[in-house]
Backbone as ProteinMPNN parsed JSONL, in Angstrom:
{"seq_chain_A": "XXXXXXXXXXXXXXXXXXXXXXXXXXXXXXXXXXXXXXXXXXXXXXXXXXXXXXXXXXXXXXXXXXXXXXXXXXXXXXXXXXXXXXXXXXXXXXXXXX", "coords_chain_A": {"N_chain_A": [[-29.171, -10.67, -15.044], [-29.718, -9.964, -11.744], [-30.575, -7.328, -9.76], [-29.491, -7.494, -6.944], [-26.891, -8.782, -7.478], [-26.393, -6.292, -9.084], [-25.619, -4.922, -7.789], [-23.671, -5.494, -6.439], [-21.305, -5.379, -7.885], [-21.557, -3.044, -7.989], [-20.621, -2.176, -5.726], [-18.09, -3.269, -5.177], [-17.144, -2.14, -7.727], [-16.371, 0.481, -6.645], [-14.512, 0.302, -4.89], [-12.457, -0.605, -6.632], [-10.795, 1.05, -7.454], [-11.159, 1.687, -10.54], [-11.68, 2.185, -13.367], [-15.382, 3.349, -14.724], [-15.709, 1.603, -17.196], [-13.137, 0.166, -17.495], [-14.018, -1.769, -15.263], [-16.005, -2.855, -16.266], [-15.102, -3.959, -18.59], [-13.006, -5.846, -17.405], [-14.658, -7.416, -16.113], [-16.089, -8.827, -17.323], [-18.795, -7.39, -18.223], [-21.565, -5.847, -19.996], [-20.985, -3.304, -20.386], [-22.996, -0.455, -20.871], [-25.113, -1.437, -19.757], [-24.126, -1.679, -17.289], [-23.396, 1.378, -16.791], [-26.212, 1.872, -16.457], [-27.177, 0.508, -14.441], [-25.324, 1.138, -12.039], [-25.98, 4.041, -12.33], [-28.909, 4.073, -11.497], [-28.54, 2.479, -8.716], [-26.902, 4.213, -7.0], [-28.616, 6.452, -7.788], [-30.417, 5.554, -6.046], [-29.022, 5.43, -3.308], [-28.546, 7.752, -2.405], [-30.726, 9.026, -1.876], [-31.456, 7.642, 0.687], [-32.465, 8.552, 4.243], [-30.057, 8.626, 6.637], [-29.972, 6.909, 9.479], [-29.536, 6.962, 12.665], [-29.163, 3.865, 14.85], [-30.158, 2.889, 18.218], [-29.845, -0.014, 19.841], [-30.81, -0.162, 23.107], [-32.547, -0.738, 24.984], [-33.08, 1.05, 27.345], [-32.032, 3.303, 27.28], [-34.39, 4.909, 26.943], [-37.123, 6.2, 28.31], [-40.732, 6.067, 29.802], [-41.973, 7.826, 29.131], [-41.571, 10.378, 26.173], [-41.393, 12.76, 25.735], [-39.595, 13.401, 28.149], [-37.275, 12.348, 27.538], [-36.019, 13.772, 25.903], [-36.941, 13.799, 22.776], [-38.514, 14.417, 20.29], [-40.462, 13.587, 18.444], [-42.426, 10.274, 17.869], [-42.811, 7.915, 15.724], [-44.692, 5.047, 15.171], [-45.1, 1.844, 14.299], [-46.854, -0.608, 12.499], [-46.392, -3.142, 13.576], [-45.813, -3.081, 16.183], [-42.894, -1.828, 16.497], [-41.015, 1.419, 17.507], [-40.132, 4.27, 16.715], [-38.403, 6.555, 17.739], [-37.82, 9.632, 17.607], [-35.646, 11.895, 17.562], [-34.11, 14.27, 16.481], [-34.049, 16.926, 14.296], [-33.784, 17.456, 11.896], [-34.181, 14.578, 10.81], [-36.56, 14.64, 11.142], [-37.55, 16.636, 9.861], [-37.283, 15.81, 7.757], [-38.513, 12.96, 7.434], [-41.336, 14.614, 7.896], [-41.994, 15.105, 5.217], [-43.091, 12.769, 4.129], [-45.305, 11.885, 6.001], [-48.456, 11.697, 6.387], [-50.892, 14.608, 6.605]], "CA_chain_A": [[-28.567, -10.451, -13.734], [-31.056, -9.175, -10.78], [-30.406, -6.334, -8.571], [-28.786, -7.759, -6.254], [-26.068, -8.89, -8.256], [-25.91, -5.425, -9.75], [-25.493, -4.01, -6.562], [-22.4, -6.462, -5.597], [-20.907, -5.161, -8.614], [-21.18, -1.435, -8.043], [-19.923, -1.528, -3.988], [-16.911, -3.885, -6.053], [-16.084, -1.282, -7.988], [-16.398, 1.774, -5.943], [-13.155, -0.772, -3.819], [-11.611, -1.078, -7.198], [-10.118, 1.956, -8.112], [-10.573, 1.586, -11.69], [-12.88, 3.389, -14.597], [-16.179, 2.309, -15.26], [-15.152, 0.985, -18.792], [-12.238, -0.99, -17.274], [-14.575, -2.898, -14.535], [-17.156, -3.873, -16.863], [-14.276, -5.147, -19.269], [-12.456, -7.174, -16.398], [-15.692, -8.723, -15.4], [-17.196, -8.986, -18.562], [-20.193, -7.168, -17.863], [-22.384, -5.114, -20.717], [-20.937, -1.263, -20.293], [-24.096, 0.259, -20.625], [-26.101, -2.181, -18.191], [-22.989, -1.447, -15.836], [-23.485, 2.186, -16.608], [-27.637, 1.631, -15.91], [-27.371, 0.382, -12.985], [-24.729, 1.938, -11.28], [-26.828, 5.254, -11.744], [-30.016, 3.77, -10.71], [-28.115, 2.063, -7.357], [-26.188, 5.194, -7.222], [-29.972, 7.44, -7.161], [-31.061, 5.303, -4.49], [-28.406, 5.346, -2.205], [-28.718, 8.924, -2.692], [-32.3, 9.358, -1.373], [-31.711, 7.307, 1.819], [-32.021, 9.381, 5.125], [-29.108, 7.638, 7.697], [-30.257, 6.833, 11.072], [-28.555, 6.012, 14.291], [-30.166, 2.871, 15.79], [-29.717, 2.621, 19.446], [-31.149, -1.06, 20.572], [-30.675, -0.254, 24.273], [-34.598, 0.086, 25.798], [-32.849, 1.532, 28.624], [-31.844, 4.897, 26.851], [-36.295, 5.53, 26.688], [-38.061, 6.311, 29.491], [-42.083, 5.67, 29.366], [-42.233, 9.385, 28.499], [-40.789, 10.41, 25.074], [-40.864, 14.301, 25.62], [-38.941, 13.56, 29.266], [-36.272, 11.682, 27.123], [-35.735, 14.351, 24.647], [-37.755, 13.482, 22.04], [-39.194, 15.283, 19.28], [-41.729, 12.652, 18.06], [-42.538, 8.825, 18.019], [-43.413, 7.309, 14.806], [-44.616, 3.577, 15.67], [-45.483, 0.967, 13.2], [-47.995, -1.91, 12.917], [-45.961, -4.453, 13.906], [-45.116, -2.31, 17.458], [-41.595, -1.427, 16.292], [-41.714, 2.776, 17.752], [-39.004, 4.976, 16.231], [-38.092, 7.754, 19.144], [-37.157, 10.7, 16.413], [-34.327, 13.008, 18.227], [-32.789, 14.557, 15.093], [-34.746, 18.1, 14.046], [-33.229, 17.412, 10.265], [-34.865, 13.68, 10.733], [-38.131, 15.319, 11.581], [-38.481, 17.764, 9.214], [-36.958, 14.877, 5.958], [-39.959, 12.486, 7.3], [-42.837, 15.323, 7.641], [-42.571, 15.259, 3.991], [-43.512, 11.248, 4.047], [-46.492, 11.497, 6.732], [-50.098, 12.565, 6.342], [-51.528, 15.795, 7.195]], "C_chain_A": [[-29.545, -9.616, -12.905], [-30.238, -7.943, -10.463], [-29.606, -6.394, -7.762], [-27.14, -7.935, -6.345], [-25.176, -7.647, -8.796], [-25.133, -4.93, -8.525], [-23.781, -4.484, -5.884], [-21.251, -5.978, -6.494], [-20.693, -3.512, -8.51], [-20.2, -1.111, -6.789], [-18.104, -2.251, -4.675], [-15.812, -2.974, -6.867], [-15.757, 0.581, -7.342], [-14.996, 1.361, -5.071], [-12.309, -0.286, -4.861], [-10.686, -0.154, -7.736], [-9.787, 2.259, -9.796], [-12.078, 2.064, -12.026], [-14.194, 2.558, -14.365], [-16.091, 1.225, -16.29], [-14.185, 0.064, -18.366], [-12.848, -1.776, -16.502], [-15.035, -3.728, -15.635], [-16.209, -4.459, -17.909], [-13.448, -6.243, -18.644], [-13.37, -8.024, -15.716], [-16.519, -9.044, -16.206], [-18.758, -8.626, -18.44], [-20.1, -5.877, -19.255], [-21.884, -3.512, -19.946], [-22.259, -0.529, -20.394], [-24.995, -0.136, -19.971], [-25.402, -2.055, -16.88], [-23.327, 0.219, -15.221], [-25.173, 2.606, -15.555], [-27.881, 2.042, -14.653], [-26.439, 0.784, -11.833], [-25.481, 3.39, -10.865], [-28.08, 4.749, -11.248], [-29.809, 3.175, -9.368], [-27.993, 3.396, -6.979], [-27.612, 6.301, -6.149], [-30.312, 6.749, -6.156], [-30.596, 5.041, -3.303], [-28.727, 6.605, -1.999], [-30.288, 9.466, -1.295], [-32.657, 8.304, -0.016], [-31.347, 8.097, 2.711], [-30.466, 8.39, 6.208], [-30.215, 7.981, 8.514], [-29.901, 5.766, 11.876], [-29.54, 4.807, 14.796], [-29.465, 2.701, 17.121], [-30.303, 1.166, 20.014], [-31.09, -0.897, 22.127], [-32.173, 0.379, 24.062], [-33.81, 0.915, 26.888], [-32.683, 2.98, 28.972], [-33.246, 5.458, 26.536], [-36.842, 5.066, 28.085], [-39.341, 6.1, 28.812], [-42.016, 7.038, 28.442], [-41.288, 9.831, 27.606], [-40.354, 11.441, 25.243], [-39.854, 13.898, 27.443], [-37.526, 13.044, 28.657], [-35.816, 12.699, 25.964], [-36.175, 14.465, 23.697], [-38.475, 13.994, 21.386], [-40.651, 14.88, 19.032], [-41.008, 11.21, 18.078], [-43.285, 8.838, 17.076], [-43.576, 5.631, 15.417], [-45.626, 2.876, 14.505], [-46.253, -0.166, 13.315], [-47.723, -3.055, 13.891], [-45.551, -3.596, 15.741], [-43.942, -1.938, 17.714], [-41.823, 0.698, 16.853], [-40.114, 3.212, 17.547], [-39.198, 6.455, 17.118], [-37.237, 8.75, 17.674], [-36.363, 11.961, 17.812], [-33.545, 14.101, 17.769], [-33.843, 15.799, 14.67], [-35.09, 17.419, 12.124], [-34.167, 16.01, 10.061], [-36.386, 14.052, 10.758], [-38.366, 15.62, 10.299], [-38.244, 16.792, 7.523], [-38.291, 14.088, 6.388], [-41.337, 13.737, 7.424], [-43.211, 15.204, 6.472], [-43.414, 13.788, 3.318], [-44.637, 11.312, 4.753], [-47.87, 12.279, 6.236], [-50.198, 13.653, 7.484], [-52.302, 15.483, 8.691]], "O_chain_A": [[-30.117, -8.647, -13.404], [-29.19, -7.732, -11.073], [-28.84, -5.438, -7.637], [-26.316, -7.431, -5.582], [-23.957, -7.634, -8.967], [-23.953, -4.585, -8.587], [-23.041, -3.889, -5.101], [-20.137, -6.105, -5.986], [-19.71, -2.919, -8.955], [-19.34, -0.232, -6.716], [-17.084, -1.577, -4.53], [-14.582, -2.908, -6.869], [-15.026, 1.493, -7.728], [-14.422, 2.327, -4.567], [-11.382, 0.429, -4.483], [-9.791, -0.565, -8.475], [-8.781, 2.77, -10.288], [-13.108, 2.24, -11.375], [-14.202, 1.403, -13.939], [-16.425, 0.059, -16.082], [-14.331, -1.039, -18.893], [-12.451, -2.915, -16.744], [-14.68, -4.868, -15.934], [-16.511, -5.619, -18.192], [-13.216, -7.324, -19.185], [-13.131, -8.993, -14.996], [-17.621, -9.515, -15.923], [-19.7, -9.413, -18.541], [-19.111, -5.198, -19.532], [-22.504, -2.864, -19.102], [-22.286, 0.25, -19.441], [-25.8, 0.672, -19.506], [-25.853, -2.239, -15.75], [-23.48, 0.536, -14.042], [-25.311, 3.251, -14.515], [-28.35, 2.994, -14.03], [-26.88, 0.73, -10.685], [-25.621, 3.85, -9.731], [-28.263, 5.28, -10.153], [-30.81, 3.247, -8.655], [-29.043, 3.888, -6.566], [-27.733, 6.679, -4.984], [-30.566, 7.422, -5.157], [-31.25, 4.584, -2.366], [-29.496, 6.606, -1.037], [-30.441, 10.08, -0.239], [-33.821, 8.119, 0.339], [-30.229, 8.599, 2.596], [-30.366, 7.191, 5.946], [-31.065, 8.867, 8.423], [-29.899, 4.536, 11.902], [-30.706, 5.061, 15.097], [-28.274, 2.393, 17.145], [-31.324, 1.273, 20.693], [-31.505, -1.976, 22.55], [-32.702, 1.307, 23.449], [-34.638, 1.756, 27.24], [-32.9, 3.654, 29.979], [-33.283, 6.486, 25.86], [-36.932, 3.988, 28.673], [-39.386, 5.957, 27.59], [-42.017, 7.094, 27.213], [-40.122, 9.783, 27.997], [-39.146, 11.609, 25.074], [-39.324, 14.997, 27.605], [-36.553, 13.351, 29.345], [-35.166, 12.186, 25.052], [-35.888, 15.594, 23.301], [-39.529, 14.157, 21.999], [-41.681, 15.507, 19.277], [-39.822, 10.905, 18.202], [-44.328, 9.49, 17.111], [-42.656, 5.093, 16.033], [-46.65, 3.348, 14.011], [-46.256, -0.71, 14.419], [-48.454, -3.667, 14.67], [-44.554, -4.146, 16.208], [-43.628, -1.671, 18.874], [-42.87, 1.22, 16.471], [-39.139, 2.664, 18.061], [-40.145, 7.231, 16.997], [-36.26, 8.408, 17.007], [-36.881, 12.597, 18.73], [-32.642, 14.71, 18.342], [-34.938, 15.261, 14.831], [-36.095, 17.113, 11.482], [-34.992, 16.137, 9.156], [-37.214, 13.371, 10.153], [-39.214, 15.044, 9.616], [-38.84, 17.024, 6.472], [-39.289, 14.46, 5.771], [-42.369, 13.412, 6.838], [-44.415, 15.158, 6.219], [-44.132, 13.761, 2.318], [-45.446, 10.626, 4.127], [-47.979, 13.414, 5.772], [-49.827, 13.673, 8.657], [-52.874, 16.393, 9.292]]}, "name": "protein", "num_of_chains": 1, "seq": "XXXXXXXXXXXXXXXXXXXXXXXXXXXXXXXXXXXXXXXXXXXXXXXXXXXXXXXXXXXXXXXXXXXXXXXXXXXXXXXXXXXXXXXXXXXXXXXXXX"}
């Protein structure tokens, strides 16, 4: 079973109101590959920051610091992430180069 799969299986039972031990016996799934991967989904929901997406262009002026704006991360493809959030700042500084 991939990843994906696992994953359909953990948001399933996080709905289901029932034990670990009782999912993986009502869906016949391996208890300790249930257990697995629930903590390895689990850690990596964990370690995602949230962030608000706004798609309106209309809320960015040319000028980032006139709009509020902390910083602008912008990516190869010309996607430019307008950072607003202090707490967002200071969780990516630890991701960027010196």
């Amino acid at each position: 079973m991939d990843q994906n799969k696992w994953l359909k299986h953990i948001e399933a039972y996080k709905a289901s109101n029932l034990s670990k031990a009782a999912y993986a016996r009502k869906h016949d799934l391996d208890y300790y590959q249930f257990i697995y991967w629930s903590g390895k989904i689990e850690k990596a929901q964990a370690d995602l920051i949230p962030v608000k997406i706004n798609s309106s262009v209309d809320n960015f002026s040319e000028d980032p610091v006139s709009c509020g704006c902390l910083g602008v991360m912008e990516f190869p493809n010309g996607i430019k992430l307008h950072i607003h959030s202090t707490a967002l700042l200071s969780e990516l500084s630890d991701y960027l180069p010196c």
